[in-house]
mmCIF file of the protein (N, C-alpha, C, O) and its ligand, coordinates in Angstrom:
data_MODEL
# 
_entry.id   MODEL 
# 
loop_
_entity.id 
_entity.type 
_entity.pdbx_number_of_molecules 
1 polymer     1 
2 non-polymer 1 
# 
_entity_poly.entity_id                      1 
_entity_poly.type                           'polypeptide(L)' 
_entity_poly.nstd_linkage                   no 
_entity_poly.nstd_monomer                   no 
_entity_poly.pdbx_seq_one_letter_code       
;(UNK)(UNK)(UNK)(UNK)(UNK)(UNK)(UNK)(UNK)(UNK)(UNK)(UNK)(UNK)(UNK)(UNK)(UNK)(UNK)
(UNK)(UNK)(UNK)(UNK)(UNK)(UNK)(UNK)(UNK)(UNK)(UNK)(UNK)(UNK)(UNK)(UNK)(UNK)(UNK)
(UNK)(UNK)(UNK)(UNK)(UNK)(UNK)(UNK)(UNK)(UNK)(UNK)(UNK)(UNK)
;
_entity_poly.pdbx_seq_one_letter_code_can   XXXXXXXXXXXXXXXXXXXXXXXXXXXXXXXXXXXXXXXXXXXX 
_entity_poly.pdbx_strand_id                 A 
# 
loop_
_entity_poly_seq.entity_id 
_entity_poly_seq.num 
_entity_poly_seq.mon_id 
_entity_poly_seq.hetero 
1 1  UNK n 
1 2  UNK n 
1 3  UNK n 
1 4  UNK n 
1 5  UNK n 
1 6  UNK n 
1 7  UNK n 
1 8  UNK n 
1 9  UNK n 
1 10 UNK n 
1 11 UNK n 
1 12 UNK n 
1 13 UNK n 
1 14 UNK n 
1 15 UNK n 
1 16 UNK n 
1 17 UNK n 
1 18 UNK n 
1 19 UNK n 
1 20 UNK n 
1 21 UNK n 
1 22 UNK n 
1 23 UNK n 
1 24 UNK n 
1 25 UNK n 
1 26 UNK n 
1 27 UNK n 
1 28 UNK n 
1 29 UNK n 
1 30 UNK n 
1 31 UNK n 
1 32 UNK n 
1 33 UNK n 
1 34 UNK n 
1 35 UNK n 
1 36 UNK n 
1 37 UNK n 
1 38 UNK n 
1 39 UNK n 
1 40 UNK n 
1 41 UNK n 
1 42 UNK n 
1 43 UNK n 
1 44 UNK n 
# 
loop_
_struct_asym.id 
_struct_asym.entity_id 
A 1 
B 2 
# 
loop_
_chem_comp.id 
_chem_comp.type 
_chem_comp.mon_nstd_flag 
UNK 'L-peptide linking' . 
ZN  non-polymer         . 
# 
_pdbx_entity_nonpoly.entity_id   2 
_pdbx_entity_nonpoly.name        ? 
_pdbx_entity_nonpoly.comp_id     ZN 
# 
_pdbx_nonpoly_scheme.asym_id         B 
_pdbx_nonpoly_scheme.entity_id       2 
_pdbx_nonpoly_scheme.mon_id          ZN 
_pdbx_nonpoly_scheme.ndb_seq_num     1 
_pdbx_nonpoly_scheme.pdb_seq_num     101 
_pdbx_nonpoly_scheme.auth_seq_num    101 
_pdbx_nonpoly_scheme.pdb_mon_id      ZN 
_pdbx_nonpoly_scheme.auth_mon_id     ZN 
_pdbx_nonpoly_scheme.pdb_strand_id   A 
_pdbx_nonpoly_scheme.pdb_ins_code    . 
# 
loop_
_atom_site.group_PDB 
_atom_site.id 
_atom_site.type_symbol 
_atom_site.label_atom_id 
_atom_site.label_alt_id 
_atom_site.label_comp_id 
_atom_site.label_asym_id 
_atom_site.label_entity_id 
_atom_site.label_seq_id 
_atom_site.pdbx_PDB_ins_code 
_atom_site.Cartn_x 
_atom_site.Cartn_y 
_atom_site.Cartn_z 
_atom_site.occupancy 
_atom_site.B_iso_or_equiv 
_atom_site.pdbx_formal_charge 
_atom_site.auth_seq_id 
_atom_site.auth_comp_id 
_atom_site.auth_asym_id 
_atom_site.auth_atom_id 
_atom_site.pdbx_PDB_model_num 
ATOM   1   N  N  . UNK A 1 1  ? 1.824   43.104 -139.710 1.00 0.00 ? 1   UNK A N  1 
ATOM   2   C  CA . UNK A 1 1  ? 2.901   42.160 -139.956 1.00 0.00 ? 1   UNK A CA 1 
ATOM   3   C  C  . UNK A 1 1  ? 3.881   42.198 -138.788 1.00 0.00 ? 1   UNK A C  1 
ATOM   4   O  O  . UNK A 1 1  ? 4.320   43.268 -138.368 1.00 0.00 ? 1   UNK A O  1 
ATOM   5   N  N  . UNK A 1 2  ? 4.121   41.356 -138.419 1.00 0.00 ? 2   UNK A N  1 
ATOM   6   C  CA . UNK A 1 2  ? 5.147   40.995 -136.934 1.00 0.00 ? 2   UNK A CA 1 
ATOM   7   C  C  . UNK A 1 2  ? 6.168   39.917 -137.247 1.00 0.00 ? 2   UNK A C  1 
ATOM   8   O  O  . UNK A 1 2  ? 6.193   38.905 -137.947 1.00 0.00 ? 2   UNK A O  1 
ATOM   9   N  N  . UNK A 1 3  ? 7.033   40.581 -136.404 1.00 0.00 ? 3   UNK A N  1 
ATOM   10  C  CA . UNK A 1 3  ? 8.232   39.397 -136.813 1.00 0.00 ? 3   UNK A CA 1 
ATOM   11  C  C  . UNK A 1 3  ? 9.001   38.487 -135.378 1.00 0.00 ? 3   UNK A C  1 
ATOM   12  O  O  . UNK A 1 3  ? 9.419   39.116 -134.406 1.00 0.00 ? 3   UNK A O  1 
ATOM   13  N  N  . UNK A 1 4  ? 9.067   37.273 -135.445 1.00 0.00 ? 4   UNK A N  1 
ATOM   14  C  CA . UNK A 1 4  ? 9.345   36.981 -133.846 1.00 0.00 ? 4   UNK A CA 1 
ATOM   15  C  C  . UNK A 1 4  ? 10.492  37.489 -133.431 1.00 0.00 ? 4   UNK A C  1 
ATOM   16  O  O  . UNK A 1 4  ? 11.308  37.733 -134.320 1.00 0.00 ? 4   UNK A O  1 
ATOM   17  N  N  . UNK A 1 5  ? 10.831  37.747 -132.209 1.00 0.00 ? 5   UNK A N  1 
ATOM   18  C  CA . UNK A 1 5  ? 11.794  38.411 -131.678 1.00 0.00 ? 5   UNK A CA 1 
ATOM   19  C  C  . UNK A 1 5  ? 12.980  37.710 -131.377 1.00 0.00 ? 5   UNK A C  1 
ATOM   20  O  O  . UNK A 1 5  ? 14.074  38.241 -131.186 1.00 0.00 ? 5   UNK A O  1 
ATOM   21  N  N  . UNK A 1 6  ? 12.667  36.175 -131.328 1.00 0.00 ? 6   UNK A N  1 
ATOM   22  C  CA . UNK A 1 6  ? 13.772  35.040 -131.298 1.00 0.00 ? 6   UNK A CA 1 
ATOM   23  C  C  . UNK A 1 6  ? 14.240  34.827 -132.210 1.00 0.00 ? 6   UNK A C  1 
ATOM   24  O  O  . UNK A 1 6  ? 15.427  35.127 -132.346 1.00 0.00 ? 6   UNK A O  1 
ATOM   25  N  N  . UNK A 1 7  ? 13.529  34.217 -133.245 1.00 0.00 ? 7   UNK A N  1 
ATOM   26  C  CA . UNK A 1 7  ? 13.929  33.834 -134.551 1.00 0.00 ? 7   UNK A CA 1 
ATOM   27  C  C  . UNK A 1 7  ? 13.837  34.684 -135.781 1.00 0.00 ? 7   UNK A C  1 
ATOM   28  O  O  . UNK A 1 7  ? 14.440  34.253 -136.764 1.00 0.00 ? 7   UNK A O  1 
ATOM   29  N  N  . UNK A 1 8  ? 13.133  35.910 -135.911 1.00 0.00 ? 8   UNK A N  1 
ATOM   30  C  CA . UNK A 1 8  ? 12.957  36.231 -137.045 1.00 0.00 ? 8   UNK A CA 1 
ATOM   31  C  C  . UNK A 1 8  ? 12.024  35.649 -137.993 1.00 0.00 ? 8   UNK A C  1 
ATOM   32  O  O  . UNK A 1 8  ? 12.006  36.103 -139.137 1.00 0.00 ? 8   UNK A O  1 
ATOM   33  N  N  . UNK A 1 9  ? 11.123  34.551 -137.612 1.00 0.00 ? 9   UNK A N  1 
ATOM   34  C  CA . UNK A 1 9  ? 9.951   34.739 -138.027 1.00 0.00 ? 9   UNK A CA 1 
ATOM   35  C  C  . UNK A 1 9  ? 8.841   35.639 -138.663 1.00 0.00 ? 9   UNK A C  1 
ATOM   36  O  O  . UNK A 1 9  ? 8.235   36.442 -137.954 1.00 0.00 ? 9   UNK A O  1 
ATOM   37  N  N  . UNK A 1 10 ? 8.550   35.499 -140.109 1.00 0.00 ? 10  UNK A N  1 
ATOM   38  C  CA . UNK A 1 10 ? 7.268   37.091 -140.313 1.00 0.00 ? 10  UNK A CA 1 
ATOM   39  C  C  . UNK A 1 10 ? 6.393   35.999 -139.686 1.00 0.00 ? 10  UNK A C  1 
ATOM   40  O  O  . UNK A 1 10 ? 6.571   34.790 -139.838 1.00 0.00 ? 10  UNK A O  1 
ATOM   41  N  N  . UNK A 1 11 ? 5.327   36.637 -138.888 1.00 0.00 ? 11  UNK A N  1 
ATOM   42  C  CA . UNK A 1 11 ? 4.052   36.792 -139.301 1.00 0.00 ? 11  UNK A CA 1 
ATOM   43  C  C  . UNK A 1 11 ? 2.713   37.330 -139.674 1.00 0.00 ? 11  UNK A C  1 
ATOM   44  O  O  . UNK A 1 11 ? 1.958   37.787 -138.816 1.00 0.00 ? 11  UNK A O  1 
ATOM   45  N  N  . UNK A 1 12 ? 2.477   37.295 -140.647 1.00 0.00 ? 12  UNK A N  1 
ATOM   46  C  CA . UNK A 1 12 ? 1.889   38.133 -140.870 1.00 0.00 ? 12  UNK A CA 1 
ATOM   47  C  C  . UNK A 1 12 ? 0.148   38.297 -140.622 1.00 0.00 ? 12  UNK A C  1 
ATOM   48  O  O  . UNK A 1 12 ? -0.469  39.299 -140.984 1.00 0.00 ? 12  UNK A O  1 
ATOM   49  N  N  . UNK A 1 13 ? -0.326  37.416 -140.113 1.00 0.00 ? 13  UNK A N  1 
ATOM   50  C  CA . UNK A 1 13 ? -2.041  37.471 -139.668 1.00 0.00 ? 13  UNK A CA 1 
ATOM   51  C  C  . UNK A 1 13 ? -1.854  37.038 -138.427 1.00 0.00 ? 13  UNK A C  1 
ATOM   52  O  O  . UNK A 1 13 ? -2.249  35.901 -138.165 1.00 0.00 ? 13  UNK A O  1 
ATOM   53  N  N  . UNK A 1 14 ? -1.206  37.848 -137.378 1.00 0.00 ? 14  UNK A N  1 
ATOM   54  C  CA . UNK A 1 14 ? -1.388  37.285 -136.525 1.00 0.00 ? 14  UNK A CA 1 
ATOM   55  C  C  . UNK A 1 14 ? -3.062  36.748 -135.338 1.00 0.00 ? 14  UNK A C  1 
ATOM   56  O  O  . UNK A 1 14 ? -3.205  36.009 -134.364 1.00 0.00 ? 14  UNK A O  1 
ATOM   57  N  N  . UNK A 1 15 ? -3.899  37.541 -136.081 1.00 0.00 ? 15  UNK A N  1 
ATOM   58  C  CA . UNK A 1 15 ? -5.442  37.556 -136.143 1.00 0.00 ? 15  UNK A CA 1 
ATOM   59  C  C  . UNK A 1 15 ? -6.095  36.142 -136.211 1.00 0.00 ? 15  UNK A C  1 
ATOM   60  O  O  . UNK A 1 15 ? -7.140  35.812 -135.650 1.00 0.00 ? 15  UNK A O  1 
ATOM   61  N  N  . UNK A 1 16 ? -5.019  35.097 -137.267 1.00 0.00 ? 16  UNK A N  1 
ATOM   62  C  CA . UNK A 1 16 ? -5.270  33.999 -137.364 1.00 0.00 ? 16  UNK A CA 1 
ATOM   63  C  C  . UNK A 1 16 ? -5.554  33.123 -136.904 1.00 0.00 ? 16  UNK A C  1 
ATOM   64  O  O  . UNK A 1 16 ? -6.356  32.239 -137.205 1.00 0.00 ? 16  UNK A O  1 
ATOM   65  N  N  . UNK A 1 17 ? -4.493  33.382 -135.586 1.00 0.00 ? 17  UNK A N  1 
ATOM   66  C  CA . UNK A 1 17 ? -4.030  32.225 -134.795 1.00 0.00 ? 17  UNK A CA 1 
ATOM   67  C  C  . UNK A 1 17 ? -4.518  32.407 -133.270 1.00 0.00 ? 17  UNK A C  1 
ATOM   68  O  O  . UNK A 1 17 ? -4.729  33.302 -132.451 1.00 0.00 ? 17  UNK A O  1 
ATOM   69  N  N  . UNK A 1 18 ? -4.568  31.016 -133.395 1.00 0.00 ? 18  UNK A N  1 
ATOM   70  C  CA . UNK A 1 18 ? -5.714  31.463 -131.679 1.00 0.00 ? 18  UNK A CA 1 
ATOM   71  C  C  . UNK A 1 18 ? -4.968  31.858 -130.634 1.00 0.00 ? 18  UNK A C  1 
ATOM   72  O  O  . UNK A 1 18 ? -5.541  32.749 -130.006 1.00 0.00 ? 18  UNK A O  1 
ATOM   73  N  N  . UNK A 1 19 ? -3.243  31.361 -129.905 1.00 0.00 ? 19  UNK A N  1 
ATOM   74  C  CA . UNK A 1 19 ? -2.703  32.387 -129.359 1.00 0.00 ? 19  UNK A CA 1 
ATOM   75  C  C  . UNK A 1 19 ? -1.245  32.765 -130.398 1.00 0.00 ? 19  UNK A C  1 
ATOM   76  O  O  . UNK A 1 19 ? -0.628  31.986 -131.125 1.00 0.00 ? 19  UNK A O  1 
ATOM   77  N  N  . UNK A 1 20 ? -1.055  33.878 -130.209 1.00 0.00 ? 20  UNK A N  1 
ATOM   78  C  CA . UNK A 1 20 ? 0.114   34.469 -130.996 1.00 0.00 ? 20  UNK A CA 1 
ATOM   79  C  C  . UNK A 1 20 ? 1.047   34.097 -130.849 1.00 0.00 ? 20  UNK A C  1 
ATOM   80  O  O  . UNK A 1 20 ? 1.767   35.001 -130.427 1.00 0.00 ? 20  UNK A O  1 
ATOM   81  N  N  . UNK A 1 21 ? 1.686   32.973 -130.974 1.00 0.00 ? 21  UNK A N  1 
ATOM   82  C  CA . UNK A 1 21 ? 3.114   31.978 -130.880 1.00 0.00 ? 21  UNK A CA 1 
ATOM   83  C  C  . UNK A 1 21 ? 4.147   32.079 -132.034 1.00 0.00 ? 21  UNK A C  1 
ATOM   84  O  O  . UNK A 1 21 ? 3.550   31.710 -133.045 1.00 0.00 ? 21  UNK A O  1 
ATOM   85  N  N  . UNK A 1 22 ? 5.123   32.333 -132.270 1.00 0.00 ? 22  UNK A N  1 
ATOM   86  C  CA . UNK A 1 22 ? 6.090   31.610 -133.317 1.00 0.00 ? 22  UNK A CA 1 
ATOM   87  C  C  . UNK A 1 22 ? 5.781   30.709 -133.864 1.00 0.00 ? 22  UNK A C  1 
ATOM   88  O  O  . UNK A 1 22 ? 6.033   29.688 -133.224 1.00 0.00 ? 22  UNK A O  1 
ATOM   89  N  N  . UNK A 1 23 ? 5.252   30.515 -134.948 1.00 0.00 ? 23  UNK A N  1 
ATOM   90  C  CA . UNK A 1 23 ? 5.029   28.536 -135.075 1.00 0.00 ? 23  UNK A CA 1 
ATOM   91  C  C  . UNK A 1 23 ? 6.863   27.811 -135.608 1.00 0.00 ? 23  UNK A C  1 
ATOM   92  O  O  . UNK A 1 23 ? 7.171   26.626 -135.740 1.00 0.00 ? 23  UNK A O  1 
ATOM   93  N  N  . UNK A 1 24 ? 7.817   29.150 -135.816 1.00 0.00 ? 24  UNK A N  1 
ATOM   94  C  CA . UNK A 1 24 ? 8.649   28.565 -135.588 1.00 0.00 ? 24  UNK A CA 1 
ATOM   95  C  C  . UNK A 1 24 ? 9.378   27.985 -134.330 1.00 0.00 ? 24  UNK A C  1 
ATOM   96  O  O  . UNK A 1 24 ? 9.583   26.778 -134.463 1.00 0.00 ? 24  UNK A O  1 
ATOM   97  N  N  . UNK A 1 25 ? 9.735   28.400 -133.387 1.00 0.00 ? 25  UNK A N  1 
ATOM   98  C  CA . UNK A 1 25 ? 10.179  28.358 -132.277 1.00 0.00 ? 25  UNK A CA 1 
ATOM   99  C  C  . UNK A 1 25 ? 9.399   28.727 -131.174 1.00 0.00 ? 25  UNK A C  1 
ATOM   100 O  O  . UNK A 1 25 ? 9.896   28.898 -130.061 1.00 0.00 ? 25  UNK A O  1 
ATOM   101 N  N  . UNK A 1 26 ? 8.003   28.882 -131.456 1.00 0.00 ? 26  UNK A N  1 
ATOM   102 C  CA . UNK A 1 26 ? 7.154   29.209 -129.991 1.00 0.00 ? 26  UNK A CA 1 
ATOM   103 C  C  . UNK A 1 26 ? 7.387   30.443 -129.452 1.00 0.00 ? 26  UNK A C  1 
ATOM   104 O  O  . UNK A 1 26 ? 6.594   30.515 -128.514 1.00 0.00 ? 26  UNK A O  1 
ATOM   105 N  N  . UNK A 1 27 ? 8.201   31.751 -129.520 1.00 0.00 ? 27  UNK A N  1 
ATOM   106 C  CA . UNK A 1 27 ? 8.331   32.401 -128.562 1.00 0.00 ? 27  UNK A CA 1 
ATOM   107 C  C  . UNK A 1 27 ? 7.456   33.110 -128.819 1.00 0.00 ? 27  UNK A C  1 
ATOM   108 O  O  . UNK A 1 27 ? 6.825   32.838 -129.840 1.00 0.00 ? 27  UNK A O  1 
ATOM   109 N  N  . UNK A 1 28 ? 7.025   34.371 -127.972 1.00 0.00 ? 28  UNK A N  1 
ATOM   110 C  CA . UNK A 1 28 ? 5.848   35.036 -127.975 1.00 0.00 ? 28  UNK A CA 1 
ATOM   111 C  C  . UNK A 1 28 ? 5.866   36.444 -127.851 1.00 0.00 ? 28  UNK A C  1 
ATOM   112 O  O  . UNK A 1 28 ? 5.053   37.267 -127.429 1.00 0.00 ? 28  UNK A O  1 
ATOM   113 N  N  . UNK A 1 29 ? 7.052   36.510 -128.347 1.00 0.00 ? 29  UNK A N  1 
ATOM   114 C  CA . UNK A 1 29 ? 7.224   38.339 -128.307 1.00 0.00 ? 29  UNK A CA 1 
ATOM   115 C  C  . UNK A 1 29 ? 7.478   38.919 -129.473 1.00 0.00 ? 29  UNK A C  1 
ATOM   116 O  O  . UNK A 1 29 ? 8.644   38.672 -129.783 1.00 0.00 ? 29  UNK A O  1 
ATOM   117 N  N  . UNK A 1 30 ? 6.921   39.598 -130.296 1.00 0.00 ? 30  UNK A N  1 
ATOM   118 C  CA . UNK A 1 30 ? 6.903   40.025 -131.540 1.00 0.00 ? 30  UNK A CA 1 
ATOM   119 C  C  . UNK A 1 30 ? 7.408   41.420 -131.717 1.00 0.00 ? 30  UNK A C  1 
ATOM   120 O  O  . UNK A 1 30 ? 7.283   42.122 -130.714 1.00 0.00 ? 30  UNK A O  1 
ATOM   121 N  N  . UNK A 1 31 ? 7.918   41.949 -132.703 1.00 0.00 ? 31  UNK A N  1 
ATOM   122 C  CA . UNK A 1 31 ? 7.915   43.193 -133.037 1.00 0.00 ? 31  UNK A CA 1 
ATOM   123 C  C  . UNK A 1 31 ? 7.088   43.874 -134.128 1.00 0.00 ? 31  UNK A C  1 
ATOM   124 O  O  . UNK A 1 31 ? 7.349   42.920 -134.861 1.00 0.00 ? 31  UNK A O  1 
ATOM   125 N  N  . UNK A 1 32 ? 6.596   44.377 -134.630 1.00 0.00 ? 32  UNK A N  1 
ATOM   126 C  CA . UNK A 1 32 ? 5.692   44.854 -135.738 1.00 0.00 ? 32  UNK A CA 1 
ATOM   127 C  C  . UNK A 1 32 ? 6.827   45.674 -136.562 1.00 0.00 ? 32  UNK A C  1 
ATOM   128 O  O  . UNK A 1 32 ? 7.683   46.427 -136.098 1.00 0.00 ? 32  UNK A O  1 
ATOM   129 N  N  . UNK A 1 33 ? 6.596   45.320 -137.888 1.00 0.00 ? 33  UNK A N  1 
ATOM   130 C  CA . UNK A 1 33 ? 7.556   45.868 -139.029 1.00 0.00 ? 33  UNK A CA 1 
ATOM   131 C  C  . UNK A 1 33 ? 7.025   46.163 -140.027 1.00 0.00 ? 33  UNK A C  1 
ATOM   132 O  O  . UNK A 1 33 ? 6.430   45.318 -140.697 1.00 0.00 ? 33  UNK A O  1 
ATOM   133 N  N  . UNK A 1 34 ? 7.097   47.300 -140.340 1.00 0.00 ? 34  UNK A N  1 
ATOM   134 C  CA . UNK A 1 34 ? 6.970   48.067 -142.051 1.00 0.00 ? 34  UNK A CA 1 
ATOM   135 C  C  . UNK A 1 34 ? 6.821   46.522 -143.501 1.00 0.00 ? 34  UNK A C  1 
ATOM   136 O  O  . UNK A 1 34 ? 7.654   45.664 -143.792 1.00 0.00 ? 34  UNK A O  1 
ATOM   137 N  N  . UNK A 1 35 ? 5.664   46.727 -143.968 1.00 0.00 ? 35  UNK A N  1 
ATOM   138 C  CA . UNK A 1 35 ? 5.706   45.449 -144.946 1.00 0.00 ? 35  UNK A CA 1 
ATOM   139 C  C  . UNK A 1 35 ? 7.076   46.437 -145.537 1.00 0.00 ? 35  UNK A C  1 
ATOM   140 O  O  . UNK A 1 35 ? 7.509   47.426 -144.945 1.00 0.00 ? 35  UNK A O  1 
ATOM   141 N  N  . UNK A 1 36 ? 7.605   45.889 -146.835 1.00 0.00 ? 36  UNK A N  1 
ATOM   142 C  CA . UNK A 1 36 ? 8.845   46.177 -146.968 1.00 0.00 ? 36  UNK A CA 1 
ATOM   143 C  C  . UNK A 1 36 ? 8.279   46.941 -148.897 1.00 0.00 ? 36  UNK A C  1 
ATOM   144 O  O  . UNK A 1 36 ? 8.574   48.044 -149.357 1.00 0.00 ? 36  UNK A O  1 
ATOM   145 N  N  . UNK A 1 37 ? 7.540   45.954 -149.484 1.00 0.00 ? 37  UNK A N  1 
ATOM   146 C  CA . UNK A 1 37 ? 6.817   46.308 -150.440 1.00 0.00 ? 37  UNK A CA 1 
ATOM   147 C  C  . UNK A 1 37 ? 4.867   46.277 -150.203 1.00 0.00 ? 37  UNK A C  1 
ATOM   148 O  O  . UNK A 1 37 ? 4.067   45.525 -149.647 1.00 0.00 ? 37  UNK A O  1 
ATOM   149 N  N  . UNK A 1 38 ? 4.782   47.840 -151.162 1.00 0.00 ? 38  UNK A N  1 
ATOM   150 C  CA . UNK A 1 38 ? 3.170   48.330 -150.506 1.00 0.00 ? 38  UNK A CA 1 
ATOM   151 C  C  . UNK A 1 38 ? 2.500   48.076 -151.929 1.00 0.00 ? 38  UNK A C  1 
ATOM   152 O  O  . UNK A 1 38 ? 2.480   48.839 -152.895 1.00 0.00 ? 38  UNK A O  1 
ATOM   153 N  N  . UNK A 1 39 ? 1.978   46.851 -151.805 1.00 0.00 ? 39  UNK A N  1 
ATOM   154 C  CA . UNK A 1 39 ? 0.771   46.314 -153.429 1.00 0.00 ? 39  UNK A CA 1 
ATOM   155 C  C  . UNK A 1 39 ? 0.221   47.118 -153.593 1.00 0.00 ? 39  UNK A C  1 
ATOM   156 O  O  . UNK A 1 39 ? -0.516  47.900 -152.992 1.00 0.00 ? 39  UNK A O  1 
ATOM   157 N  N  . UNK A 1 40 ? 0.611   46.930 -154.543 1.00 0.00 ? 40  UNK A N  1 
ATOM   158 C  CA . UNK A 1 40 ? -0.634  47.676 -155.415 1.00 0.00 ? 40  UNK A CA 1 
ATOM   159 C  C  . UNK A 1 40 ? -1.826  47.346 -155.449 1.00 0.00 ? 40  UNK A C  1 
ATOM   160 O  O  . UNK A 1 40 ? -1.829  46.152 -155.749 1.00 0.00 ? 40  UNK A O  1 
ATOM   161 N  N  . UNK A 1 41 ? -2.999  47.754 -155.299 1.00 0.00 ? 41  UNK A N  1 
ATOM   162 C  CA . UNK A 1 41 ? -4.394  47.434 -155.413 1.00 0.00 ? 41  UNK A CA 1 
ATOM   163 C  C  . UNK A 1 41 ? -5.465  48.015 -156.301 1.00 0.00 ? 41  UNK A C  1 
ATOM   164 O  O  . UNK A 1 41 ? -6.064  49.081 -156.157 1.00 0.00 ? 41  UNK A O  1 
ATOM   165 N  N  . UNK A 1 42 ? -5.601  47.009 -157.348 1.00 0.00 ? 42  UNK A N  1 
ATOM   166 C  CA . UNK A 1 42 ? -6.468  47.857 -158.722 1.00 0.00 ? 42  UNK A CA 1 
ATOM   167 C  C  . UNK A 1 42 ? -7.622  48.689 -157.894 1.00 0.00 ? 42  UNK A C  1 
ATOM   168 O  O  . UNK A 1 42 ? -8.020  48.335 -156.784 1.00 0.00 ? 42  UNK A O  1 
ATOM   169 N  N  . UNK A 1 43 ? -8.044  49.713 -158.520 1.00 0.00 ? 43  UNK A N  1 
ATOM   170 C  CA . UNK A 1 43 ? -8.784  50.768 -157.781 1.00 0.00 ? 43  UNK A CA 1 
ATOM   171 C  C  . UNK A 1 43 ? -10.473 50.306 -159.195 1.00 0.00 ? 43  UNK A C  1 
ATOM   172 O  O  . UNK A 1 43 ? -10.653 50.671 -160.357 1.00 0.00 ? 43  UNK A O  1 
ATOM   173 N  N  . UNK A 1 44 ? -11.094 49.638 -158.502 1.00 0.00 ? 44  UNK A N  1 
ATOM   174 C  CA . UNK A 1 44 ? -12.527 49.195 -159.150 1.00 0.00 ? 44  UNK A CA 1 
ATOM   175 C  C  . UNK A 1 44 ? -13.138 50.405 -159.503 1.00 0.00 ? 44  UNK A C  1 
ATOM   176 O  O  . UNK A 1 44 ? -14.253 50.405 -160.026 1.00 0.00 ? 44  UNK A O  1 
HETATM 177 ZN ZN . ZN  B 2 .  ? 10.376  32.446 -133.555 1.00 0.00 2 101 ZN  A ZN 1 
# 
């Protein structure tokens, strides 16, 4: 999870996207941040 460094943008797949842009404001420098809450995931 990354957050833009201009705007404060999350994003979070940045994997997604073919180059790693803001799709708010375009800029291209990110920081990586702690998700804030850790899901729970039923254990099968
Ligand atoms: Zn931005």
């Amino acid at each position: 999870m990354y957050k833009c460094y201009h705007c404060g943008e999350v994003i979070k797949d940045p994997q997604k996207l073919e180059r790693v842009v803001c799709p708010h404001c375009g800029f291209r420098i990110f920081y990586k941040v702690r998700q804030p809450v850790v899901r729970r995931v039923k254990a099968l």
